[in-house]
C-alpha positions as CSV (number, residue, x, y, z in Angstrom):
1,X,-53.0,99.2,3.4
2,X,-53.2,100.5,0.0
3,X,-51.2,98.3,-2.6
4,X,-48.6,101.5,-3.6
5,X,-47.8,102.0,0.1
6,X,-47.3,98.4,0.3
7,X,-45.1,98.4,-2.8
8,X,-43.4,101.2,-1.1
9,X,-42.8,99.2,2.6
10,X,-41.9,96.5,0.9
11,X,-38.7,98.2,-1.5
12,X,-37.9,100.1,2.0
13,X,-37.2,96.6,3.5
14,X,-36.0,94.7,0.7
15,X,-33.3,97.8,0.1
16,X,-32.1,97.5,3.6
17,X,-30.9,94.0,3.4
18,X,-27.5,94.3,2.0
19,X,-26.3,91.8,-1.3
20,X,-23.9,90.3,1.6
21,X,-26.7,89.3,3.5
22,X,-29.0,87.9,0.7
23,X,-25.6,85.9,-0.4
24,X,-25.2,84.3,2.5
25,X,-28.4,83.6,3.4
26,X,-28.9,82.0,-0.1
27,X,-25.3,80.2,0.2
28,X,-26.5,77.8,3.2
29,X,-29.6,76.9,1.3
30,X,-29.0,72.9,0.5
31,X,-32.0,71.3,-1.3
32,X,-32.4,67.7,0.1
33,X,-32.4,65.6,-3.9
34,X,-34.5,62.3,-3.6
35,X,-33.4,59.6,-6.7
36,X,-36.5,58.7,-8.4
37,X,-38.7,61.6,-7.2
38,X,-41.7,61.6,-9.7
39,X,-44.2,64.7,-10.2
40,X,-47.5,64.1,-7.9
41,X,-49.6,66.7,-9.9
42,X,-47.8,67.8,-13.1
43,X,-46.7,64.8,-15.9
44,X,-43.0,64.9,-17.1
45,X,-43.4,67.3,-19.8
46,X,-45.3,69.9,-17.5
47,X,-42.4,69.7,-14.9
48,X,-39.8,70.7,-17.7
49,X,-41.6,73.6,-18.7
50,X,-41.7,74.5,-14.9
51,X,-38.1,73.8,-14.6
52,X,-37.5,75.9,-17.7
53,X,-39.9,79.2,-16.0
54,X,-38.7,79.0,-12.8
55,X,-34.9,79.0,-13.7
56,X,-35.7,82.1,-15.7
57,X,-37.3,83.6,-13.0
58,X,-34.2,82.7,-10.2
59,X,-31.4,82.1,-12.4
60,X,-28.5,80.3,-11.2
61,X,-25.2,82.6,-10.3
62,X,-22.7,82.4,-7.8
63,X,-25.8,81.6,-5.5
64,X,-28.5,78.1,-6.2
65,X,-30.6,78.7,-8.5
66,X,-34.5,78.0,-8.8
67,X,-33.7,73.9,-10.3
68,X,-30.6,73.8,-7.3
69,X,-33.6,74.8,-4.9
70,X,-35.8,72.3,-6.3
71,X,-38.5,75.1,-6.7
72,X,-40.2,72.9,-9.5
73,X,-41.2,69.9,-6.9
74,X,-41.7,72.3,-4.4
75,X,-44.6,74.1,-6.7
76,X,-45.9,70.2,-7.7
77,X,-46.4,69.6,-4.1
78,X,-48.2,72.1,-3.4
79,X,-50.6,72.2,-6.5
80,X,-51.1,69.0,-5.6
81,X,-52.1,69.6,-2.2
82,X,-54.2,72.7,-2.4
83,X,-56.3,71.7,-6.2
84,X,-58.8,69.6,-6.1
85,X,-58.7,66.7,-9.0
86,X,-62.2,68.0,-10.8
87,X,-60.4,71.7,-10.7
């Protein structure tokens, strides 16, 4: 699949789902918040500039936002998981 056709499939799709939908289905999202969670991969500074970019990107309205979802540990985790320590 060329990358313009799959540009094109993929606004066909996301058009279809209605704003009622998407609200909803973002509504019933409920981040689980651990006290004392500390960054596996990023240091403390790092994590607030992640914070800062991923609440740009997913701003908080009448639906969670990026920081509600807990997008930035999400993103540590998985850095964490996936890069190697010499990388």
């Amino acid at each position: 699949m060329k990358r313009r056709e799959a540009i094109k499939s993929y606004a066909l799709i996301a058009g279809a789902l209605s704003t009622v939908s998407i609200s909803t289905i973002l509504s019933g999202c409920k981040a689980e918040v651990k006290e004392g969670w500390t960054p596996e991969f990023f240091d403390e500074n790092e994590i607030k500039i992640l914070e800062t970019i991923t609440e740009f990107i997913m701003p908080k309205t009448d639906t969670p936002g990026a920081n509600d979802a807990l997008v930035h540990r999400f993103i540590d985790s998985a850095v964490n998981d996936v890069v190697e320590e010499d990388e």
